[in-house]
C-alpha positions in Angstrom: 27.8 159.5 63.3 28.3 156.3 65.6 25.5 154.2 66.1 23.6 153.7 68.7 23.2 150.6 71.0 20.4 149.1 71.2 18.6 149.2 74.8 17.3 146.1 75.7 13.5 145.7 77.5 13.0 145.6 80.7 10.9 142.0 79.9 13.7 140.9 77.7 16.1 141.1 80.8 13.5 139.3 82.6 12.7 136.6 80.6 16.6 135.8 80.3 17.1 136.1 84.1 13.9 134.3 85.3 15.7 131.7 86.9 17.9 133.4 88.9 15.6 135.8 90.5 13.3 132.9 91.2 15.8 131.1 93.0 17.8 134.2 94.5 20.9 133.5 96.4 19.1 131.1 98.5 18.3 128.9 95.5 21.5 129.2 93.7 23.3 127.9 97.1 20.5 124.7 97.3 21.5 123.7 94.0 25.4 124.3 94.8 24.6 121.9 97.7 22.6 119.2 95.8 25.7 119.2 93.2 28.0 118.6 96.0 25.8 115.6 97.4 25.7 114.0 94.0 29.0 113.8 94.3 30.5 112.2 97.2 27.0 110.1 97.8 24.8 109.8 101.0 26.5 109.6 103.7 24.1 106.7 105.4 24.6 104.5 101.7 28.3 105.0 102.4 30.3 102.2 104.2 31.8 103.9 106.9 35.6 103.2 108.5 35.5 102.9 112.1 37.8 105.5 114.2 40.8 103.4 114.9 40.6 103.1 118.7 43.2 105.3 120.6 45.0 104.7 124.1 42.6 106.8 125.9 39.4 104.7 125.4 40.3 102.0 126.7 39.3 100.6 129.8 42.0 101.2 132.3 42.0 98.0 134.4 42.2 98.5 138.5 45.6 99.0 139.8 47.5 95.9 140.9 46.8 96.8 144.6 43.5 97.4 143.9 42.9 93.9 143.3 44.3 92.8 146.4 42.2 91.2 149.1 41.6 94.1 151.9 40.7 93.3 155.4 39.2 96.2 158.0 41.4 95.9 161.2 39.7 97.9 164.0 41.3 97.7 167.9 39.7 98.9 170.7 40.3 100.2 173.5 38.8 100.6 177.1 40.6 102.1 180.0 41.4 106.0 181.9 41.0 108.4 179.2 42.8 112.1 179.6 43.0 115.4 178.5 45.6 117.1 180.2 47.0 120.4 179.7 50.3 122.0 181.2 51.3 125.9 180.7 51.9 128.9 183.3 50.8 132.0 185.1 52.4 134.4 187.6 53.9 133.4 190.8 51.9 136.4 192.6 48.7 135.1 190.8 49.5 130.9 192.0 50.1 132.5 195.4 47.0 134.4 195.6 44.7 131.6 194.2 46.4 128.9 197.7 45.6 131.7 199.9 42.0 131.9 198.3 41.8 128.3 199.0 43.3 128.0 202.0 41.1 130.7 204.0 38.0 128.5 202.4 39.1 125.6 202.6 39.2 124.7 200.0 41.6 122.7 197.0 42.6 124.6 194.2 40.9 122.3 192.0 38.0 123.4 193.9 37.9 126.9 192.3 40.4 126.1 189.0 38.0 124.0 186.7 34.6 125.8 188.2 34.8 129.2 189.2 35.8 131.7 186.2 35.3 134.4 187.4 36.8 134.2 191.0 40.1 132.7 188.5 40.0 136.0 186.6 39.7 138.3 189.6 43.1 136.0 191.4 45.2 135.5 188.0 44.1 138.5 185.9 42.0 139.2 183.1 44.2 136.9 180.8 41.9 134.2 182.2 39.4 132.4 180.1 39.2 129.0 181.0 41.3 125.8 182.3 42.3 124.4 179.1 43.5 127.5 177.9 46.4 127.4 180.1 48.4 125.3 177.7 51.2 127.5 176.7 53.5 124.0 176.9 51.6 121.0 176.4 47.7 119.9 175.5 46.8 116.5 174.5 44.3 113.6 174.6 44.8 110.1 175.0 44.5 106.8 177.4 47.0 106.5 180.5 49.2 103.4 180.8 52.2 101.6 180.4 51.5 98.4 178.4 48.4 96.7 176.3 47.9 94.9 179.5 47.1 98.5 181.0 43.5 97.8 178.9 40.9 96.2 177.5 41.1 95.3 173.8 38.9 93.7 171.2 40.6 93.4 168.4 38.2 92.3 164.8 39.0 91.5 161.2 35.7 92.6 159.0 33.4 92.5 162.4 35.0 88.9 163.4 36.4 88.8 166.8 40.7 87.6 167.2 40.2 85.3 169.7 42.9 84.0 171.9 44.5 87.7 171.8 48.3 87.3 173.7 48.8 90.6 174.5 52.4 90.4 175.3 53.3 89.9 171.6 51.2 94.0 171.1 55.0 96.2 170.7 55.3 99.2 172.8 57.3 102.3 172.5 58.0 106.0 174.0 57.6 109.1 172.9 59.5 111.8 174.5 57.4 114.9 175.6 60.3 117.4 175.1 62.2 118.7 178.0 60.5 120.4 181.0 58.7 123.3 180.6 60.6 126.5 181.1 57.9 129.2 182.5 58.9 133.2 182.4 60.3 134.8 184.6 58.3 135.2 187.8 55.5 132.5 185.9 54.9 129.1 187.2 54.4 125.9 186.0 50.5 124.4 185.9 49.4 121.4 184.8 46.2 120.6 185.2 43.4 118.6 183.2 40.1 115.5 183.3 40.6 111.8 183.9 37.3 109.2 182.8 36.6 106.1 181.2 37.0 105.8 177.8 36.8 104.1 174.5 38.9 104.3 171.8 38.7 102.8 168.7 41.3 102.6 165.8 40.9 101.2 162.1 43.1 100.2 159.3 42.4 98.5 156.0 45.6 96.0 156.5 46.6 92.7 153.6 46.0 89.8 154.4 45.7 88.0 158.0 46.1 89.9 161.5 49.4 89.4 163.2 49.3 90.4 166.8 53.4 91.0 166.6 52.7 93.7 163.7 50.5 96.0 166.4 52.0 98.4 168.3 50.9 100.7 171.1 52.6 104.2 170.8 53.0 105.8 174.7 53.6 109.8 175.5 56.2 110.0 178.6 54.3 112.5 181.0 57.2 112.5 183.6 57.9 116.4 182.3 54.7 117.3 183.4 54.2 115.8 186.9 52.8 112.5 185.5 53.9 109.3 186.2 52.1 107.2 183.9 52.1 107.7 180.2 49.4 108.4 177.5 48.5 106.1 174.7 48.7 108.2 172.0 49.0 106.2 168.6 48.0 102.3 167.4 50.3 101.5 164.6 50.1 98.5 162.1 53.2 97.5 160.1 54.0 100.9 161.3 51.7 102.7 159.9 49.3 105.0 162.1 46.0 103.8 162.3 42.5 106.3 162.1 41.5 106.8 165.3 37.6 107.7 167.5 37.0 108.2 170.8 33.8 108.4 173.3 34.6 109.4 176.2 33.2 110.8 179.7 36.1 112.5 181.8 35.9 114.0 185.1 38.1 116.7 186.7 42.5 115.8 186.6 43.8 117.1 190.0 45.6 120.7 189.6 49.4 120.7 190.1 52.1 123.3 190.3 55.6 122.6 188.8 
């Protein structure tokens, strides 16, 4: 008959095992971790090798232009500020609005710029205001010719240009398009404010002012019933400066083309 194995006791399994179930899988791991420390060392006794510095942390220096002396150029500008607006409406409407006027006695400007809603009742419902009849042409700027046309103050950094010839200032034309072409049975209207205004226009510019590098950009009007033009753009070295206005406008004569 085979013989039998011998069953061991529960303490014997114990006593060989103690260890272990004292330590458990947390224990076995801690010591794992201490025999991994021993060897490779503390890191904090360990001389360390710096991270070789890459292209990225460096300190980018300021771009070339950057470094350049910058001067604020600011012009303005005092004289007849407009808006003025050009577009159409029906013959039988312009018609109706001169006899209006002319049983009152009154200008069409009279009733064009104050009176919505004796406009509505005479052009139609389409009516809303004056400067919504600008189906061809709506701007803003100051009416003239020339930089003699104004008055100027011209300063570098807050300094006043003293001595300012204004004949040197460059002037050139814009051309408003050709002349408005209304529907059939539509008229022409233009129609608009006139005030004193200031403008103002600024540029960070190199170097010095020169008076020959300015130059005074004019809208032609003539398309619109307008003999004079409107400053519309201050350029420096050609390029357009940023421009502000304050302005207080009163009522532009109503005309039909």
């Amino acid at each position: 008959m085979p013989k039998k194995k011998k069953t061991r006791d529960v303490e014997e399994i114990l006593d060989g095992n103690i260890d272990q179930f004292e330590k458990g899988f947390a224990g076995r791991a801690a010591d794992d971790l201490d025999e991994t420390i021993r060897k490779l060392g503390r890191y904090e006794d360990e001389d360390v090798t710096p991270r070789p510095v890459v292209e990225t942390d460096r300190e980018t220096p300021p771009a070339e232009e950057d470094l350049r002396a910058r001067n604020i150029l600011r012009v303005e500008i005092r004289g007849d500020d407009c808006e003025i607006v050009c577009g159409q409406i029906r013959s039988k409407a312009k018609d109706r609005v001169e006899e209006h006027c002319r049983q009152r006695g009154l200008g069409v400007s009279d009733i064009w710029y104050w009176e919505d809603d004796v406009m509505a009742r005479l052009v139609g419902p389409t009516w809303t205001a004056w400067y919504d009849v600008d189906d061809f042409f709506h701007e803003t700027g100051l009416l003239g010719r020339t930089a003699s046309s104004f008055s100027i103050v011209v300063t570098m950094d807050d300094k006043a240009v003293e001595d300012l010839n204004l004949r040197k200032i460059k002037t050139s034309r814009i051309e408003s398009g050709s002349k408005p072409a209304p529907r059939k049975d539509h008229v022409g209207v233009t129609a608009g404010t006139i005030g004193e205004g200031r403008y103002a226009f600024e540029l960070d510019i190199d170097g010095e002012f020169v008076i020959g590098k300015l130059e005074f950009a004019f809208l032609d009007l003539s398309n619109f019933g307008l003999e004079e033009r409107l400053l519309v753009d201050v350029r420096y070295d050609g390029e357009s400066m940023a421009r502000e206005e304050a302005v207080v406008r009163d009522l532009f004569t109503v005309t039909f083309l």
